[in-house]
C-alpha positions as a Markdown table, in Angstrom:
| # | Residue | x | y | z |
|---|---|---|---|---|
| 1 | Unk | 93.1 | 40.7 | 76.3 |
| 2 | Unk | 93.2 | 43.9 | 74.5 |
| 3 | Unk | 96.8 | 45.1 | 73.6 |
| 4 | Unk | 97.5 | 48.4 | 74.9 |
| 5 | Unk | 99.3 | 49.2 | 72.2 |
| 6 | Unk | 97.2 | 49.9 | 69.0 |
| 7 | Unk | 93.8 | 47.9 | 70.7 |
| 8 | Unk | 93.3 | 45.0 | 68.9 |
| 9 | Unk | 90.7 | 42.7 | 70.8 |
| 10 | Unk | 92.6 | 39.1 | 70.2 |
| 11 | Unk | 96.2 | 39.0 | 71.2 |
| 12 | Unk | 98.2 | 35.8 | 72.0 |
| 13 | Unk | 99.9 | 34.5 | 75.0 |
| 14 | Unk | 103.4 | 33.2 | 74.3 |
| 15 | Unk | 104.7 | 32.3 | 77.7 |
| 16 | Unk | 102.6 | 31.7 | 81.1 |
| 17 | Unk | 104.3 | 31.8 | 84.4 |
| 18 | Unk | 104.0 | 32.1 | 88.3 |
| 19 | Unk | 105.6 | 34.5 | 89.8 |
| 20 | Unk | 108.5 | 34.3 | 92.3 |
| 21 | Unk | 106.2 | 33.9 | 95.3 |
| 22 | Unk | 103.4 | 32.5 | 93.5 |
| 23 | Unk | 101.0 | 35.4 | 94.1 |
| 24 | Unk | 100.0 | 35.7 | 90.3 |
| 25 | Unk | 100.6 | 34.4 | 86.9 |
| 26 | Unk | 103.0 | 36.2 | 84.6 |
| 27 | Unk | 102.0 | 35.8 | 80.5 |
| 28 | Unk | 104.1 | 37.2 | 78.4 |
| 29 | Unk | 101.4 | 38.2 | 75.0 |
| 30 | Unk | 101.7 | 39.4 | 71.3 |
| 31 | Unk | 99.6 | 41.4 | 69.5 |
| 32 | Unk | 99.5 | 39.8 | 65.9 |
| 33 | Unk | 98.2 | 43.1 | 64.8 |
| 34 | Unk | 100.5 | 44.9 | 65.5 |
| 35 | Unk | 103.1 | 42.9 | 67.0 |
| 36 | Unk | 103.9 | 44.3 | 70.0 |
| 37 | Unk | 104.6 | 42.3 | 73.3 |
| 38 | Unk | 103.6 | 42.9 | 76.8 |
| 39 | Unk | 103.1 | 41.1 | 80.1 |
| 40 | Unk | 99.8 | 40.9 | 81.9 |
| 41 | Unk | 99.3 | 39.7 | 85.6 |
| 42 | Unk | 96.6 | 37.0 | 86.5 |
| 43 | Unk | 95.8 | 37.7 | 90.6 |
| 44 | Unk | 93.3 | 35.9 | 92.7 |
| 45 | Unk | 90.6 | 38.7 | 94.2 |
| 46 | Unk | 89.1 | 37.6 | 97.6 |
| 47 | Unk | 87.0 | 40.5 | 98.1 |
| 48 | Unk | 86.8 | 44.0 | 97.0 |
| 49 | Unk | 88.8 | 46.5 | 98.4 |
| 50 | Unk | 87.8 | 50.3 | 99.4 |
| 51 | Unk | 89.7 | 52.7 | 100.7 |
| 52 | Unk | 88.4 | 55.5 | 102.9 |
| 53 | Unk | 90.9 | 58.6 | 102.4 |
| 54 | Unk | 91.2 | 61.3 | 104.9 |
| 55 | Unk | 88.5 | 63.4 | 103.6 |
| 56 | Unk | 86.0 | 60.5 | 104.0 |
| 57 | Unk | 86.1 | 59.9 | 100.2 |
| 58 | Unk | 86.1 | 56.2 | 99.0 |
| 59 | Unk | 87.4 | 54.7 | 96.1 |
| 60 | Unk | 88.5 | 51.0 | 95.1 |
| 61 | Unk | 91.7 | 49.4 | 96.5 |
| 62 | Unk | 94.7 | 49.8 | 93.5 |
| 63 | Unk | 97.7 | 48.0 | 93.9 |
| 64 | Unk | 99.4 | 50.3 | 91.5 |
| 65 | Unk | 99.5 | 53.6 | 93.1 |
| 66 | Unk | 101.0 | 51.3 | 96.6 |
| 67 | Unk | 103.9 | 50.0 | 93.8 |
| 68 | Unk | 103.7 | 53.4 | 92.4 |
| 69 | Unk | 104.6 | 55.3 | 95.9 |
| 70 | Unk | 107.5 | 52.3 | 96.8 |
| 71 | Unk | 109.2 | 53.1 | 92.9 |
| 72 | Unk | 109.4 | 56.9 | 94.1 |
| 73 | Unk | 110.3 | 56.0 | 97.9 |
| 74 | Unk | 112.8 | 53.2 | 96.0 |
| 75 | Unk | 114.5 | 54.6 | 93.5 |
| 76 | Unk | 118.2 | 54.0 | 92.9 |
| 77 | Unk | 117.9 | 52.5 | 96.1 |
| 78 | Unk | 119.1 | 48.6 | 95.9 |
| 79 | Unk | 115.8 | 47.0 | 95.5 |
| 80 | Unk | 114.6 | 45.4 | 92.4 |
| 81 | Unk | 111.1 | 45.6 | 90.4 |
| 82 | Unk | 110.4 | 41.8 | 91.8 |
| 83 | Unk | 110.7 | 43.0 | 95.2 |
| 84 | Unk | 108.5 | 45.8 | 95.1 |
| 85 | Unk | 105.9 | 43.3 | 93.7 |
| 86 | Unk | 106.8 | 40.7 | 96.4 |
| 87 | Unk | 106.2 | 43.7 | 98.7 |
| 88 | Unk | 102.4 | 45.1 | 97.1 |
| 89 | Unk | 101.5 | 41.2 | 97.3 |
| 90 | Unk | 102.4 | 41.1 | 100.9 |
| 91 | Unk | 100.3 | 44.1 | 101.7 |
| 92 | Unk | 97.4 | 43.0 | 99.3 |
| 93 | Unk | 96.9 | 40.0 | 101.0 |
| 94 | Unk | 97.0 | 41.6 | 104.4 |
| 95 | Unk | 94.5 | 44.1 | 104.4 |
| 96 | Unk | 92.0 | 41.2 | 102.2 |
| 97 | Unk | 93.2 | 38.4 | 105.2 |
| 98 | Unk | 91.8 | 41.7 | 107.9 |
| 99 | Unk | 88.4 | 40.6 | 106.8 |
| 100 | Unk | 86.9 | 44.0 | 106.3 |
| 101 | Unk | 85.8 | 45.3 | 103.0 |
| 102 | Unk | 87.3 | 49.5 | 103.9 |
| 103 | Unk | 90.4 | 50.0 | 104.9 |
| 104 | Unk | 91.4 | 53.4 | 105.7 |
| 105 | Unk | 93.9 | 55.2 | 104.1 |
| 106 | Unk | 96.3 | 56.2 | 106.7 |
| 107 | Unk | 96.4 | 51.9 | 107.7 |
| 108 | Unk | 97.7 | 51.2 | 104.1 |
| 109 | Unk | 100.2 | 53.9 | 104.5 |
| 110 | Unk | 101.0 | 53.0 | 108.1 |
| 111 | Unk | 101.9 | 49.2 | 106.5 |
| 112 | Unk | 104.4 | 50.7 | 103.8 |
| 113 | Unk | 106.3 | 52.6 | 106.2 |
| 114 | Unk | 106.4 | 49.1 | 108.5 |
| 115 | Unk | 108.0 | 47.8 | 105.5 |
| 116 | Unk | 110.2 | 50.1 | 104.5 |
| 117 | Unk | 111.5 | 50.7 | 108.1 |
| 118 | Unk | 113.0 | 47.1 | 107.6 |
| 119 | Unk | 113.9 | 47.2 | 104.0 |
| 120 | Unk | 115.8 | 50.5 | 103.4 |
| 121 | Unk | 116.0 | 53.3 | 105.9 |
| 122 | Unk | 116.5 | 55.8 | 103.1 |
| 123 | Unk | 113.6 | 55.0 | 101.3 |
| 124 | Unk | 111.6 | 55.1 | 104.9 |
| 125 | Unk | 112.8 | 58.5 | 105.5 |
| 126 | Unk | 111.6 | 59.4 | 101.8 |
| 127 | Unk | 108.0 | 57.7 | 101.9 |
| 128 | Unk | 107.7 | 59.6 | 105.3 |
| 129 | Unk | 108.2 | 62.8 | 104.0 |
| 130 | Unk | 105.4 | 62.7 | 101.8 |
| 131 | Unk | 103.3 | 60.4 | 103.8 |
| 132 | Unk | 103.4 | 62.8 | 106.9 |
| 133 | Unk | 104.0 | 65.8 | 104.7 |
| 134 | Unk | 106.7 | 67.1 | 105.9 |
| 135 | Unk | 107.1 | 71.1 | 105.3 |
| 136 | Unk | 110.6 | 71.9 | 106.4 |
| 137 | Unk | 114.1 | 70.7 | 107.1 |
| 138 | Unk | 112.9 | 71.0 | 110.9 |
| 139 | Unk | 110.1 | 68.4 | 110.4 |
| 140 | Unk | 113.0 | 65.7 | 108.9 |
| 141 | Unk | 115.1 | 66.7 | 111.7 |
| 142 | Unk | 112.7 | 65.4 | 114.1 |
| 143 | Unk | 112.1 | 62.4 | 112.6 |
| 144 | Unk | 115.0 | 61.3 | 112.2 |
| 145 | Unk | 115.5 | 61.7 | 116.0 |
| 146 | Unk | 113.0 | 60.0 | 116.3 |
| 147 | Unk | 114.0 | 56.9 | 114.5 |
| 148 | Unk | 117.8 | 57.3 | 115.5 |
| 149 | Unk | 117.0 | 57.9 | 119.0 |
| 150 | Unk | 119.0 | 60.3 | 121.2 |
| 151 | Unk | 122.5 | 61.2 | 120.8 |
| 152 | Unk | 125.2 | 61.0 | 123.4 |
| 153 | Unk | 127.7 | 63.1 | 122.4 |
């Protein structure tokens, strides 16, 4: 494994272990060159993701922009890093267990907000904003109508 840090091609693992759910292996490595430490993630791939975005583009599934959207949809909300990991892996192994190779877009995003919906109704609201692209105070208004349901006053 090449360190990220100054490149070197032979760094060393000093600890190996599974993750909470047992979805990957966790190693903890040191660069002898220039001893730095980071952690790498071993996963099991069944198949190769695509992803077909809404301009009929494809590209390869990546994990990191899902955990990258749930930090920003999460933040300083009560959820912790392992959870968000807990939650990628969840949706990872969905859309490989579908059986189909392309996966649209709007699907993937369709499965965060299922999630978020039951995890934290801020960070729902937050996701959906972006995800549905909300352009004014009107659209959130509606929404959240929507997901309240309607008032008796």
């Amino acid at each position: 494994m090449r360190c990220p840090f100054c490149g070197h091609d032979d760094t060393q693992v000093k600890d190996s272990r599974p993750t909470e759910d047992n979805s990957a292996i966790r190693r903890r490595r040191s660069c002898p060159a220039c001893g730095s430490r980071f952690t790498t993630f071993e996963r099991v791939q069944i198949r190769d993701l695509v992803v077909i975005k809404k301009d009929g583009s494809r590209s390869p599934f990546d994990r990191e922009k899902v955990l990258k959207s749930l930090k920003i949809a999460l933040r300083k909300r009560p959820v912790d890093e392992e959870q968000m990991e807990r939650i990628v892996n969840g949706i990872h192994r969905r859309l490989e267990s579908m059986g189909e190779n392309e996966v649209p877009s709007k699907f993937i995003g369709e499965l965060v907000m299922e999630v978020l919906m039951d995890l934290d109704k801020v960070a729902y609201v937050r996701y959906a904003s972006v995800y549905r692209n909300f352009r004014e105070a009107k659209d959130f208004e509606d929404f959240l109508g929507k997901m309240v349901g309607p008032r008796h006053d």
